[in-house]
C-alpha positions as CSV (number, residue, x, y, z in Angstrom):
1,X,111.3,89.7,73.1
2,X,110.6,91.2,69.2
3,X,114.0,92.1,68.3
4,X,116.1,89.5,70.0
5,X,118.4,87.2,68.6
6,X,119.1,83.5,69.0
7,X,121.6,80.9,67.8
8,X,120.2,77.7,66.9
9,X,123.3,75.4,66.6
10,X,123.0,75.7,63.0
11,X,122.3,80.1,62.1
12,X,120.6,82.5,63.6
13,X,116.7,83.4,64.3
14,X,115.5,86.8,65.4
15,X,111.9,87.5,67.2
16,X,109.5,88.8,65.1
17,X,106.5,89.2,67.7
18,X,105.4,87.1,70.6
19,X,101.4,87.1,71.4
20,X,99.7,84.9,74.2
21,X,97.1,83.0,72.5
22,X,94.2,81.1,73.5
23,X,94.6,77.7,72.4
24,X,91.4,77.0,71.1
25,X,92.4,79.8,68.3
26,X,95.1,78.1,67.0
27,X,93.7,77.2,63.0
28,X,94.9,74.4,60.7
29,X,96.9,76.9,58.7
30,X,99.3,77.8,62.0
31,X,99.6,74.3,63.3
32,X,101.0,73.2,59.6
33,X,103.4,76.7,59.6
34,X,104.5,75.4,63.4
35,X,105.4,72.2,61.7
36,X,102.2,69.9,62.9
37,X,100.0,68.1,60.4
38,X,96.8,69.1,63.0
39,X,95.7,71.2,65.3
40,X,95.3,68.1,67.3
41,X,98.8,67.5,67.1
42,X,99.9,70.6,67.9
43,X,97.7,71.1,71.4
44,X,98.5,67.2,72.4
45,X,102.5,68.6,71.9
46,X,101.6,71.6,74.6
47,X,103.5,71.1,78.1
48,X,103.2,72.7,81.1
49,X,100.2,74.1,83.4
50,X,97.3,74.1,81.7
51,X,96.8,77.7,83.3
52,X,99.6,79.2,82.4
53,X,99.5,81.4,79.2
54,X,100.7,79.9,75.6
55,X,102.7,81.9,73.7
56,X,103.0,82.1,69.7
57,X,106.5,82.9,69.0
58,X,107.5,84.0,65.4
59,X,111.3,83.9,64.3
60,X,112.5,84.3,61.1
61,X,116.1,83.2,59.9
62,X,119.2,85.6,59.6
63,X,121.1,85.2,56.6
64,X,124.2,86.4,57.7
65,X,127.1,85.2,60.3
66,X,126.5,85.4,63.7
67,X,128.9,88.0,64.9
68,X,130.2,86.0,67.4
69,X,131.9,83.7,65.4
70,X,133.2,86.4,63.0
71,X,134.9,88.0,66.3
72,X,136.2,84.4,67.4
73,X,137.8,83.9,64.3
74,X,139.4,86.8,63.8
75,X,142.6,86.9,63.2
76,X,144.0,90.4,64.6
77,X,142.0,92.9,66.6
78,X,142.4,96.6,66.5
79,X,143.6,98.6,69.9
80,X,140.2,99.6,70.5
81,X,138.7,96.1,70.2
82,X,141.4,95.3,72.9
83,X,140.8,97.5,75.1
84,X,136.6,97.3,74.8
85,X,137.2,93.4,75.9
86,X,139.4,94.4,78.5
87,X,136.6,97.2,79.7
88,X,133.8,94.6,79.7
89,X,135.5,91.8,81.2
90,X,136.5,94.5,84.1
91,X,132.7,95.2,84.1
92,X,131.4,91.8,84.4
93,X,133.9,91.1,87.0
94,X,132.8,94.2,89.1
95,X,129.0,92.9,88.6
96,X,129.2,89.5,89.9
97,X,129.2,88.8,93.5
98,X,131.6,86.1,92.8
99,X,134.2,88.5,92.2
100,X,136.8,88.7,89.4
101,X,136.2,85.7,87.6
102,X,136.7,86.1,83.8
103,X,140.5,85.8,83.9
104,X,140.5,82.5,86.1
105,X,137.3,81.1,84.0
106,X,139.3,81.7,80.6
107,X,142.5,80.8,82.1
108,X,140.6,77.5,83.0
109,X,139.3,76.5,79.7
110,X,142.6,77.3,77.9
111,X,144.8,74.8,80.1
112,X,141.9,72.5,79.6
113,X,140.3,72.9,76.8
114,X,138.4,69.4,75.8
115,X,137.2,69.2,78.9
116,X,133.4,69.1,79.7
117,X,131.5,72.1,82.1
118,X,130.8,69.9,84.8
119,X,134.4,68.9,85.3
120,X,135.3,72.8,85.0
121,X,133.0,73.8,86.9
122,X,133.7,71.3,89.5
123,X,137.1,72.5,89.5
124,X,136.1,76.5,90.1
125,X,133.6,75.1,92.7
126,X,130.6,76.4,91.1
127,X,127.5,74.3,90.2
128,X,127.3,73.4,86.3
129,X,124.4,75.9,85.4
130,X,125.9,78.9,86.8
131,X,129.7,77.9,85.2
132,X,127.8,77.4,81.5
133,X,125.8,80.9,82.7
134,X,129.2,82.7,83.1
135,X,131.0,80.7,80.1
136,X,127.7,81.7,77.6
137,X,129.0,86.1,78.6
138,X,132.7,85.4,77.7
139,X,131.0,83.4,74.1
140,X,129.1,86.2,73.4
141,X,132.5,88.4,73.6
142,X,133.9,85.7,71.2
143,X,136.6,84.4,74.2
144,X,135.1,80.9,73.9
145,X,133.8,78.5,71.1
146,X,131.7,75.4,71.7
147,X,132.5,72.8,70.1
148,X,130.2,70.5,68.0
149,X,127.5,69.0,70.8
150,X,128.5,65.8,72.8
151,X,132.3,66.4,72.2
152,X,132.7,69.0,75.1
153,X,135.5,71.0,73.8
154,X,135.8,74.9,74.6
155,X,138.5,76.7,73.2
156,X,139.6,79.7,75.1
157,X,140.7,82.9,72.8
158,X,144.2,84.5,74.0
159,X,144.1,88.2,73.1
160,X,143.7,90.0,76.0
């Protein structure tokens, strides 16, 4: 969606506008800006249904922190910022049919906190995509931090 943000590992990207194109309008000059040396290139690199639409996605670099990492490194929060954590974790425990699970999902990653999803999740008894779905609500909070890819290290913050 125009609008949206996205980390990419290394900053941020935003949506700048999302069309459904026909392929066969794709010109040299957007297969080069899409990082293909043809239009060939590019419609061999297509995957998926033939029928289904294609999509032209532009995204254009944020030059500033992601605010999620300025929030998981901060080193003090304010009363309010306490107590707006505490209101959404309440709320996200209320709106999952799993029950309250923030407290026992953070608690988890603290005690254990090199330890990859699919152990973790094991552990909760969850499958691996919906313990990494959960996991990605309490990063966007800044309660967690993903470590560098491959090491499987989450570090769980401890302020509420």
């Amino acid at each position: 969606m125009p609008g949206r943000r996205y980390r990419t590992g290394i900053d941020m990207v935003e949506v700048e506008s999302m069309d459904v194109v026909e392929p066969s309008s794709v010109d040299a000059a957007q297969a080069r800006e899409a990082g293909y040396a043809s239009v060939a290139e590019l419609l061999a690199d297509l995957r998926g249904n033939p029928a289904f639409p294609v999509y032209r996605i532009r995204l254009r670099r944020i030059d500033r922190p992601d605010p999620r990492d300025e929030l998981a490194r901060a080193d003090s929060l304010t009363e309010a910022d306490v107590a707006a954590i505490t209101a959404r974790l309440a709320r996200m425990d209320r709106s999952r049919s799993r029950g309250p699970w923030t407290g026992a999902v953070l608690a988890l990653i603290a005690d254990r906190p090199c330890i990859v999803s699919t152990v973790l999740a094991e552990a909760m008894g969850w499958e691996r995509q919906d313990f990494k779905l959960h996991v990605s609500k309490l990063k966007e909070l800044g309660l967690t931090l993903s470590r560098m890819p491959g090491t499987g290290c989450h570090r769980a913050a401890s302020r509420t």
